[in-house]
C-alpha positions in Angstrom: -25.9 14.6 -18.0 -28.2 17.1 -19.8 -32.1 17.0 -20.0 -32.4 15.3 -23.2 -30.7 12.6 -21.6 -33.3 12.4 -18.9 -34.9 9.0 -19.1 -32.7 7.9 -22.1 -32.8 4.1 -20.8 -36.2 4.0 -19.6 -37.9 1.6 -22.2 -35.2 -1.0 -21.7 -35.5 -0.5 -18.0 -39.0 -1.2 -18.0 -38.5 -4.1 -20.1 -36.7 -5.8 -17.9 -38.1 -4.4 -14.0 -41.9 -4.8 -14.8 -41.6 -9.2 -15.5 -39.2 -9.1 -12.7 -41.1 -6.9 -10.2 -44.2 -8.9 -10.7 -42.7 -12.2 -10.0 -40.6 -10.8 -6.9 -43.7 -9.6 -5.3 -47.2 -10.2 -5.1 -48.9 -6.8 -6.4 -52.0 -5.5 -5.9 -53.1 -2.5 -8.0 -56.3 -0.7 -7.5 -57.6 2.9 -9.1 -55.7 2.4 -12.3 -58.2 4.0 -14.0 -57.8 6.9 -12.3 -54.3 7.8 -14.4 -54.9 9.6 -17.6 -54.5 7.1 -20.3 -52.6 10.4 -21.9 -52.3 14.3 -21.1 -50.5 15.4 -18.1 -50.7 14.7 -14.5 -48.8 15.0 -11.6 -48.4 11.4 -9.0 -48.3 12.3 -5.4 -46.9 8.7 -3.8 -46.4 8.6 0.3 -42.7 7.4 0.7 -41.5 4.8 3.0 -39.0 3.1 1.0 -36.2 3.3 -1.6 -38.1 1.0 -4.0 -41.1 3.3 -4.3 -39.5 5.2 -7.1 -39.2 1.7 -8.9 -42.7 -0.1 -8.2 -44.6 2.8 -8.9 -43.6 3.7 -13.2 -43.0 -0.2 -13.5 -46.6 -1.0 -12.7 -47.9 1.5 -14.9 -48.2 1.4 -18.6 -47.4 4.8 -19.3 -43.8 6.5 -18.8 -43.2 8.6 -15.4 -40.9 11.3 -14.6 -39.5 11.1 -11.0 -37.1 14.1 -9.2 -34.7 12.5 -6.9 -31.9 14.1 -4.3 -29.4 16.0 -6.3 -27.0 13.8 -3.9 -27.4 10.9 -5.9 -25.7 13.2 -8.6 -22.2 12.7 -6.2 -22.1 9.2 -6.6 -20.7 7.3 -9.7 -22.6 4.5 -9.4 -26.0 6.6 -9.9 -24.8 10.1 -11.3 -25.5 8.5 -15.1 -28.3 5.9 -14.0 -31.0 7.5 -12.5 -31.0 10.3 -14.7 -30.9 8.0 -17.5 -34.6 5.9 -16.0 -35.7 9.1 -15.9 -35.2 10.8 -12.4 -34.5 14.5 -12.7 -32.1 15.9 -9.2 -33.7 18.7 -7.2 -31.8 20.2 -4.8 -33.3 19.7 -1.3 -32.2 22.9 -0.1 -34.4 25.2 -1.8 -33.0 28.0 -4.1 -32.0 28.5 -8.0 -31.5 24.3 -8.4 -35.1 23.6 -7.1 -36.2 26.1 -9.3 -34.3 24.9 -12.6 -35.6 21.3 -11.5 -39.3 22.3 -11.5 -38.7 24.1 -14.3 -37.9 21.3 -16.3 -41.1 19.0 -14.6 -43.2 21.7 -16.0 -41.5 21.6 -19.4 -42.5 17.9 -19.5 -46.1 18.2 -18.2 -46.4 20.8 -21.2 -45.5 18.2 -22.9 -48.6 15.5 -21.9 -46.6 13.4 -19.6 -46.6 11.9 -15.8 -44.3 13.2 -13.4 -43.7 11.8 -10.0 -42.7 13.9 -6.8 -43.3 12.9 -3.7 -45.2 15.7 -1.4 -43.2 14.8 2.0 -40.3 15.8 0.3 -38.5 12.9 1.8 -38.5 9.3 2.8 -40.5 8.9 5.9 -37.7 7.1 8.4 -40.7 5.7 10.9 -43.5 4.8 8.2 -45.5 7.5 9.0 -46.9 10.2 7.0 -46.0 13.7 7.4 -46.9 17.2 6.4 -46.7 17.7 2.7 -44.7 20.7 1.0 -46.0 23.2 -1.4 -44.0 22.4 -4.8 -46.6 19.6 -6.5 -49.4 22.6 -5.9 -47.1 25.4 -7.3 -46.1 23.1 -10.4 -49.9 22.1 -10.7 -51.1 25.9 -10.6 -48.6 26.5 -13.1 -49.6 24.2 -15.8 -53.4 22.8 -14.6 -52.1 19.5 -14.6 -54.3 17.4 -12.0 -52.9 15.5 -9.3 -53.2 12.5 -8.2 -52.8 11.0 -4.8 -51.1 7.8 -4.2 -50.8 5.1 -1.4 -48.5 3.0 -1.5 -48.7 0.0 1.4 -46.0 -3.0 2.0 -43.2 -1.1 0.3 -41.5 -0.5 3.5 -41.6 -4.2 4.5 -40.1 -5.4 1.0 -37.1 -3.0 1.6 -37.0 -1.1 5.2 -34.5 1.9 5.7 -31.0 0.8 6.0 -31.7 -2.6 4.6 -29.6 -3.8 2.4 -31.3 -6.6 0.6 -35.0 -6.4 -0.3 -37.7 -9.8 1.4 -39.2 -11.4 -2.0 -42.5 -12.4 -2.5 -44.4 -10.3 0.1 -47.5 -8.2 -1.3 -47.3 -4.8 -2.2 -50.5 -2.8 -2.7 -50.6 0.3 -5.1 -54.1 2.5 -4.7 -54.3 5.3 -6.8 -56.9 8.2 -5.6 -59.4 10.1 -8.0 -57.7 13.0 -9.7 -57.5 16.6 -8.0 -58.9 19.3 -10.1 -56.5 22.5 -9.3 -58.4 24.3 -12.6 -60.5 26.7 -10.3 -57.5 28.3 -8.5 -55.5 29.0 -11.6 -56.0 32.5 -10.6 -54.6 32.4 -7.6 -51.1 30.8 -8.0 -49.0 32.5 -5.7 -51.4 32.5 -3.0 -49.7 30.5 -0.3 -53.0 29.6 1.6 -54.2 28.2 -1.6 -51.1 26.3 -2.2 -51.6 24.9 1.2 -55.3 24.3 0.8 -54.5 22.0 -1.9 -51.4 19.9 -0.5 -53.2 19.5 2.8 -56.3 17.8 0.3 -53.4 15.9 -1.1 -52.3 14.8 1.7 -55.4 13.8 3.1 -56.2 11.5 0.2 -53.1 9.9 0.7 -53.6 9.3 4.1 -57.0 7.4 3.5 -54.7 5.3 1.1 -52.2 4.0 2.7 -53.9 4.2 5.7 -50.5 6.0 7.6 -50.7 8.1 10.9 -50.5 11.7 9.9 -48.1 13.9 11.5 -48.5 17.4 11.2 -44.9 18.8 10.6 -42.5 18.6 7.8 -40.4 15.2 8.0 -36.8 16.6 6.3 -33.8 17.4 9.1 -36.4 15.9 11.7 -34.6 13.7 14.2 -35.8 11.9 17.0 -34.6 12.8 20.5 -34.2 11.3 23.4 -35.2 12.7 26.5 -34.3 11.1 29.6 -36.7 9.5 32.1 -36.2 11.7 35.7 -34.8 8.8 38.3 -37.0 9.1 41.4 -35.5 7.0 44.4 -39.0 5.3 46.1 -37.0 3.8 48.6 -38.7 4.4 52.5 -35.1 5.6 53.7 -31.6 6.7 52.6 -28.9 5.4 54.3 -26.3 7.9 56.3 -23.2 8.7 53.7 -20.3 7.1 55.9 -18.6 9.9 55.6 -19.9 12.2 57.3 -20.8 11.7 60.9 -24.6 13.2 61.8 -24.3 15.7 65.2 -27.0 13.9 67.3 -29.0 15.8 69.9 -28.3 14.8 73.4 -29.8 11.8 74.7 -29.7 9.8 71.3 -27.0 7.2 69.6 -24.3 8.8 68.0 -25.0 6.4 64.9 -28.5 8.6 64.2 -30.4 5.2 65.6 -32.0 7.0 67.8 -33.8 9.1 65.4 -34.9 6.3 63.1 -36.0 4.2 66.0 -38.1 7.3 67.1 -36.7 8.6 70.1 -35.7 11.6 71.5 -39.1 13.2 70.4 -38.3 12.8 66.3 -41.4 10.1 65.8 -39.2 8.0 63.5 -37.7 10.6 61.3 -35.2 8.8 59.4 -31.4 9.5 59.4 -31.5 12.4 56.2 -33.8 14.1 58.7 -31.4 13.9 61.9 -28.4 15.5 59.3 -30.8 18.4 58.5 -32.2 18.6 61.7 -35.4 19.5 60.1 -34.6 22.3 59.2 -32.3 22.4 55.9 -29.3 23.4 57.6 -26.7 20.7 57.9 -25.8 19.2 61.4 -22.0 18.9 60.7 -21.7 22.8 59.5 -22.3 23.3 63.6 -23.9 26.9 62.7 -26.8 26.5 64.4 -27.8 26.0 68.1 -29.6 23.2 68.6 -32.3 22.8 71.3 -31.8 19.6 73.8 -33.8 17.4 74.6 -38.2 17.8 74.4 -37.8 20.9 73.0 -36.1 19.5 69.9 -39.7 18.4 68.8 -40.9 21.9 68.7 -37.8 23.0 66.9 -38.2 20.7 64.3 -42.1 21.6 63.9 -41.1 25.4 63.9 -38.2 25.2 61.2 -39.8 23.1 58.8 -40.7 24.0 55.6 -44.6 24.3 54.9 -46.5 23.7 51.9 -48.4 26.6 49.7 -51.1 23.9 51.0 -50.3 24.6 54.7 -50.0 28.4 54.3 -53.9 28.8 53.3 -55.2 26.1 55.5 -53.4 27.9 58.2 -52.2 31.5 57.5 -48.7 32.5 59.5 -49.7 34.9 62.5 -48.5 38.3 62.3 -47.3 40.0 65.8 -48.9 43.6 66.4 -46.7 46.6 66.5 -48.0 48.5 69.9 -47.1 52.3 69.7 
């Protein structure tokens, strides 16, 4: 479809969504005078659901221009639609289509008329409201259009992501913010701290409209991930793997009872002790010596690992070299 196409079927569109809009939902418009009864202007909405691209130029009286994902371009159902109530596809991906499609939004502001682009870049999957991108402060710079924030609240409830049906007659509010005045930095369009000085005032306003959380990183390719919880076992004791048999120290139960009932010197070390031997080293490897009997209380006190706490309460001693 070619640009004088664009919008083609947007009076009978409007003829027919606005009665119908208004008697699905319950609206609630506020800062209408805010919008340029003519002359340019460029509408920053927050977007949390499909429909926002449809309340939005049905509640106002004037014509608006939207871009939408060049991906509804693949589909036959809304390659000749959209394009036809006025959406223009922008390439979400950056380069020479990006370009072309802001191209032709500043050919229509030029002109005197609204467009519509929505600052996230994307529809916020969660409801909140994330870091705006550059290209409405670029296309304002280039043609001192003013822009105007947008909040848009209930949308998301009407028609949530992945619903398939929209819930009638719930209320939809629509506040539109004073205008933003980009005339002073006119001189200063390809200043990127100046581009972001202004989005980030954009985004600000629409914040206090729609009364979203902020979140301060961009919202395309973000996906959430989950990070699993770390299992820790609270549990007083573990019990003896039966298959492996724990080498006891003379005098105890071969079944490691004697260790858990505290005798043979261990004070009720429990049965993961007895296979360590208190020392790290496993029983059933049969390495290691093992002292018999009360000295196996000292052995365990002298193998045992000790805390960074230990070390500086108690410093390890150091034998003398004599020469």
């Amino acid at each position: 479809m070619g640009s004088n196409d664009v919008g083609k079927l947007y009076p009978a569109a409007k003829a027919v969504l606005t009665p119908l809009f208004r008697a699905a939902w319950r609206f609630d418009l506020r800062g209408l005078e805010n919008v340029p009864a003519s002359g340019p202007a460029i509408l920053c909405p927050n977007h949390t659901s499909v429909l926002d691209s449809f309340f939005v130029p049905a509640m106002l009286p004037r014509r608006v221009t939207y871009v939408g994902k060049a991906e509804y371009m693949d589909d036959w159902k809304t390659r000749r639609l959209f394009p036809a109530l006025g959406m223009i596809p922008i390439d979400r991906s950056g380069g020479d289509a990006a370009e072309r499609a802001l191209a032709t939004a500043q050919r229509l502001l030029e002109q005197g008329e609204l467009f519509g682009i929505y600052p996230e870049g994307t529809r916020s999957r969660d409801g909140r409201l994330y870091r705006g991108k550059t290209g409405p402060a670029r296309l304002a710079l280039r043609t001192g259009a003013p822009i105007i924030p947008i909040g848009i609240r209930g949308a998301r409830e009407v028609m949530p992501p992945d619903a398939k049906f929209p819930t009638l007659r719930l209320p939809v509010t629509i506040s539109f913010g004073r205008p933003i005045d980009v005339t002073r930095y006119l001189s200063r369009a390809d200043d990127h701290m100046v581009l972001r000085q202004i989005i980030d005032e954009v985004m600000y306003e629409i914040r206090e409209l729609s009364g979203q959380e902020y979140v301060n990183e961009y919202a395309a390719g973000r996906k959430p991930v989950a990070v699993p919880e770390p299992v820790i076992d609270l549990r007083p004791e573990h019990k003896t793997s039966p298959s492996v048999e724990p080498v006891m120290a003379e005098g105890g139960s071969g079944n490691g009872q004697g260790s858990r009932n505290g005798h043979n010197g261990h004070n009720g070390h429990n049965g993961h002790s007895d296979r360590l031997n208190g020392g790290g080293v496993p029983a059933e490897v049969g390495s290691v010596d093992q002292p018999d009997g009360a000295d196996q209380n000292e052995f365990v006190k002298a193998t045992q690992p000790r805390s960074s706490a230990d070390v500086l309460r108690k410093p390890p001693r150091r034998a003398h070299l004599t020469t």
